[in-house]
C-alpha positions in Angstrom: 6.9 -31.0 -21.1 8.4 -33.3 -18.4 10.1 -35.6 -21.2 11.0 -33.0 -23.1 13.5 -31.5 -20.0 14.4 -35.3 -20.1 15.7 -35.5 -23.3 17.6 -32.1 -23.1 19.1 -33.1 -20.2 20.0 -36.4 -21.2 21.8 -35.2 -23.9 23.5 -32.8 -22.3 24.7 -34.6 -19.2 25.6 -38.1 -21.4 29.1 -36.6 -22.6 30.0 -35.0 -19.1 28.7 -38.0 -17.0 30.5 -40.6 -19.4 33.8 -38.7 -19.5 33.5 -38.7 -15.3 32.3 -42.0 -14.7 28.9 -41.0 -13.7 25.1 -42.3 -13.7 21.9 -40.9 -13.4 18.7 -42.1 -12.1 15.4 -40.0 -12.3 12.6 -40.7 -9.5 9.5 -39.4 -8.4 9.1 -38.2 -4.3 5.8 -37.1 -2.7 5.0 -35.5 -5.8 8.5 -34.2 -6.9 10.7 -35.5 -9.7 14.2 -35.9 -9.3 17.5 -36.3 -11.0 20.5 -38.6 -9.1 24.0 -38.2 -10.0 26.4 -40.5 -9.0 30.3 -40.1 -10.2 32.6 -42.3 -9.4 35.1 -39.6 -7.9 32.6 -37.3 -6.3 30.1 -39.3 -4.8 26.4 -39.0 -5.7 23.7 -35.5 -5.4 20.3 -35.2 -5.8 18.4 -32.6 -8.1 14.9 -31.3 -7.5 14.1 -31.8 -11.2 10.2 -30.5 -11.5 7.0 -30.4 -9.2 4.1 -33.0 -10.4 4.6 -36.5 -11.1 
């Protein structure tokens, strides 16, 4: 399920994030899964993604 959010996401955020200048990173935290943004103009945020890693 976890890859499958991954994918959708992925695909979603490639043309925004490329058009911005942007990156993402995924990690797993104390058991939490999360999504980092970075964009060039707005600085980077952090997205609690899923429980369970």
């Amino acid at each position: 399920m976890m890859r499958l959010a991954d994918r959708l996401l992925d695909r979603v955020a490639q043309k925004v994030t490329a058009e911005a200048g942007c990156s993402n990173y995924y990690y797993c935290q104390n058991g939490y899964y999360y999504l980092r943004q970075c964009c060039k103009d707005e600085g980077c945020s952090t997205v609690l993604i899923a429980k369970g890693c």
